[in-house]
N, C-alpha and C positions, 0 to 999 in steps of 0.2 A: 313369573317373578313374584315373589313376596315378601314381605318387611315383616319383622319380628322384633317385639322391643320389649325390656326390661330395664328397671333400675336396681342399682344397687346402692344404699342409702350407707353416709358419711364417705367415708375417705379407704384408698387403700394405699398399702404403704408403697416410699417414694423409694429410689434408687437407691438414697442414701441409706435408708432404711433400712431394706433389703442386704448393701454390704455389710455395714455394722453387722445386724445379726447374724449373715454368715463369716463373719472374724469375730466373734462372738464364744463363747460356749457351742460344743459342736451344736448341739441340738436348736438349738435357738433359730435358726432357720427356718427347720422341719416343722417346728411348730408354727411358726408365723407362715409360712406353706399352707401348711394344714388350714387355720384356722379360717385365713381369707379365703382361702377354694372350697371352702365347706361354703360362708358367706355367699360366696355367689353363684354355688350349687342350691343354695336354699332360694335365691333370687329367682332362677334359671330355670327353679320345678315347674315340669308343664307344660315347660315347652315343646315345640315338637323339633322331629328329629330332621336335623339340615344337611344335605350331603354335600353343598359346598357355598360358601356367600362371600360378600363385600360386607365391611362389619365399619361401624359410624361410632364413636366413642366421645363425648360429650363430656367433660370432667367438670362439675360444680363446683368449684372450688370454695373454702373460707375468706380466703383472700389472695393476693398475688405474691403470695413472699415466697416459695416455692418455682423453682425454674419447668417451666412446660415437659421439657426434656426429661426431668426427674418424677414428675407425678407420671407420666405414660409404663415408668416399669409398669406401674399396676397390672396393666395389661397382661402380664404372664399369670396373676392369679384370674383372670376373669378368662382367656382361654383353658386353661388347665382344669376351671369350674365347669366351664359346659364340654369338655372330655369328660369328665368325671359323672357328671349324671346325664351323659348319654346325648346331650344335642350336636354335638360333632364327636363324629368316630376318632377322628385325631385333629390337633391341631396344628398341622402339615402343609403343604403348599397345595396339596390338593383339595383342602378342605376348606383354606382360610384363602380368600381373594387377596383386593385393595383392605388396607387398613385407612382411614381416615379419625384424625381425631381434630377437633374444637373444646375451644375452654371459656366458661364463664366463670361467674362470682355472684353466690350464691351464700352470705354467711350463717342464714338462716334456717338453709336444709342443702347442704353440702350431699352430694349423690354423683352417681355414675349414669347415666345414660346411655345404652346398648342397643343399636341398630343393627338389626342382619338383615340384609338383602340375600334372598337366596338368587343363585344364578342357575 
């Protein structure tokens, strides 16, 4: 077993987020897609390659005005990121274990915290 950790600094978008922009302009999704899983492809360089974990997600938050449930979408750009540069072949059942997430407040350096446990 091994632990692999990364952050990703500020904030990624919340659920609400995510709908808006796709009932939005078709594109407007695809970019906000884009742009966070590039984000946490750039975070993620490096790392090595994991063929299947339990994954710890840690959310810094600015403050609490946001419901827990709404910041966790993020989640889909931060596996979609390590599909994307290569540290999970997919993000599958086979791949991605337990999910666990914790949230703090943090208004000073709002970040992501990434735990992989490989199994």
């Amino acid at each position: 077993m091994q632990v692999v950790r990364f952050e990703i600094p500020g904030q990624l978008p919340t659920m609400n987020e995510i709908v808006a922009a796709s009932k939005s302009h078709y594109g407007t999704y695809s970019k906000m897609k884009k742009k966070y899983t590039q984000k946490v492809m750039g975070c993620a360089e490096g790392l090595p390659s994991i063929e299947s974990a339990d994954f710890r997600i840690t959310w810094h938050c600015v403050n609490r005005r946001k419901d827990k449930d709404n910041i966790v979408a993020g989640q889909k750009f931060i596996f979609d990121g390590l599909v994307e540069c290569g540290v999970l072949k997919n993000d599958g059942w086979n791949e991605v274990g337990e999910i666990a997430h914790s949230f703090a407040v943090d208004k000073e350096n709002p970040r992501i915290v990434v735990e992989i446990q490989t199994l």
